[in-house]
N, C-alpha and C positions, 0 to 999 in steps of 0.2 A: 504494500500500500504506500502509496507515495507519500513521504512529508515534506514535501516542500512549499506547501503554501500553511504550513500550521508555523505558531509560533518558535520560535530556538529552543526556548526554555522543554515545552513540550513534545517536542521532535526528538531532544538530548534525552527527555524520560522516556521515551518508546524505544529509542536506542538502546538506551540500561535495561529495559523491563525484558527483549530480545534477546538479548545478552544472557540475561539470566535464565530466562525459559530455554533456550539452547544448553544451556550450560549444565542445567537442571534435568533436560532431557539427554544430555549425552551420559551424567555421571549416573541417572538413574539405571539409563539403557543398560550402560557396561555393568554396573553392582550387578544389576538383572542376571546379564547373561553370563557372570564370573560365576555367579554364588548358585546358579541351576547347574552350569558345570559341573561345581565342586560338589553338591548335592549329589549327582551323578556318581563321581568317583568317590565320593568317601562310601555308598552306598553300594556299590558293585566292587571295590577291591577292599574296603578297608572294614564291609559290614556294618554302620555305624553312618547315622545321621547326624548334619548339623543342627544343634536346637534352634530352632525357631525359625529355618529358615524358609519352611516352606510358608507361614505365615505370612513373613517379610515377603515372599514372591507375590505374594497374594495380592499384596499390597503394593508392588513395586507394580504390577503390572497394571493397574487399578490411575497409579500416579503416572505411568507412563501412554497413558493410554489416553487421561486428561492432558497432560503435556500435549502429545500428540494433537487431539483435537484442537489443542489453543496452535499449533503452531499451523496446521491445516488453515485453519482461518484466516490465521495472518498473512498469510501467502492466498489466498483466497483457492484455498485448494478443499473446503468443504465441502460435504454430499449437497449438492443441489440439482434443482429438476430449470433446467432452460430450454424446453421444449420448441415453448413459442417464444421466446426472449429473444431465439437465436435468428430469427426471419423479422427482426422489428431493426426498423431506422435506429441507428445508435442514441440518436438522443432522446428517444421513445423508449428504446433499451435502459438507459441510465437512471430513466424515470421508475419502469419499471422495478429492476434489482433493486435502487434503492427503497420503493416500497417493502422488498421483500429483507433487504438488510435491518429494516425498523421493527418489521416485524419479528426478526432470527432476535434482534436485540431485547426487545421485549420478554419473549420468553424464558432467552439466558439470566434475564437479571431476574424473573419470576422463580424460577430455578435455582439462583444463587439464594432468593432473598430464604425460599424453601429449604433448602439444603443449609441453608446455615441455622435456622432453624432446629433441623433434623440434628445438626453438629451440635447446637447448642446445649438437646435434650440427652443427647453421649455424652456428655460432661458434669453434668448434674448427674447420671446415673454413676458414672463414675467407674464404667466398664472398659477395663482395659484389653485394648488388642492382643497382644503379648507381651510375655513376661513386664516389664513396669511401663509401656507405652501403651498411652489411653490412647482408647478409640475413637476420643474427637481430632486428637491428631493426625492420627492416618487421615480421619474423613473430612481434613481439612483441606483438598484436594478438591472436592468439591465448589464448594464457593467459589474459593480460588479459582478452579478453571471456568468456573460460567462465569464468571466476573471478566475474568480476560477476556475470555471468547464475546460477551457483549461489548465490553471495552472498542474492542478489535471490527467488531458490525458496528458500533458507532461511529467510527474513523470509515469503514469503507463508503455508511450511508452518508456523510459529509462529502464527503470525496463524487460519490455516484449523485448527487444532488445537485452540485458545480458540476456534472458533464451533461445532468438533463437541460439545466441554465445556458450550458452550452460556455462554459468559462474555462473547463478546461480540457484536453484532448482525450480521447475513448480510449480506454487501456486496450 
């Protein structure tokens, strides 16, 4: 998504927040794909399980999966349906999507406002995941990624709104 017509200050935070969802999603990946490994071999030559780590996969894949989605988005690489999107004048087009970006938006923040919710009430129950990590922390993953993921359809429906206006050029 372009930042070039948003503010410095805010452009430099989308910058960092990328950074971090990359960064987040690469060390989750690898932990992922080290510690199924080692699951693997400590299991088949050594007889003997890591503790907790299938839990932790559970949950790695859970985070990696919302990473995933926030990063799809951002690159505007989300499941979507442009059937008839695709046979409409571009700035008819930009009209459209970004109707359909407010809408994607809407939801995710329903979603986050819910799920934080749901996080709030694993915390008060005070049920941990495994061994001393609570289970609002794992499921805090949630919010978080709908939070981006709306974040992310607010910047594109700004953007696809200025190309229905016709101010700036059709990706």
């Amino acid at each position: 998504m372009p930042t070039r017509n948003l503010p410095p200050a805010l452009s430099r935070l989308i910058k960092v927040v990328t950074w971090t969802e990359n960064a987040l999603l690469i060390g989750m990946l690898a932990l992922m794909v080290l510690l199924a490994a080692a699951q693997i071999l400590f299991r088949n030559f050594l007889d003997m399980s890591i503790f907790g780590a299938d839990q932790m996969l559970r949950l790695l894949v859970l985070w990696v999966a919302f990473l995933g989605a926030v990063a799809a988005s951002r690159e505007g690489k989300h499941i979507h349906v442009d059937a008839i999107a695709r046979w409409l004048p571009d700035r008819v087009k930009s009209g459209v999507v970004a109707v359909t970006d407010l809408f994607t938006l809407v939801v995710c923040l329903l979603l986050a406002w819910q799920s934080l919710r749901f996080m709030q009430s694993a915390r008060e129950s005070g049920e941990m995941a495994f061994g001393s990590l609570p289970v609002w922390v794992a499921e805090l993953i949630l919010p978080l990624g709908f939070t981006l993921i709306a974040l992310r359809y607010g910047l594109r429906f700004m953007h696809h709104v200025q190309q229905a206006r016709g101010r700036e050029a059709a990706e």
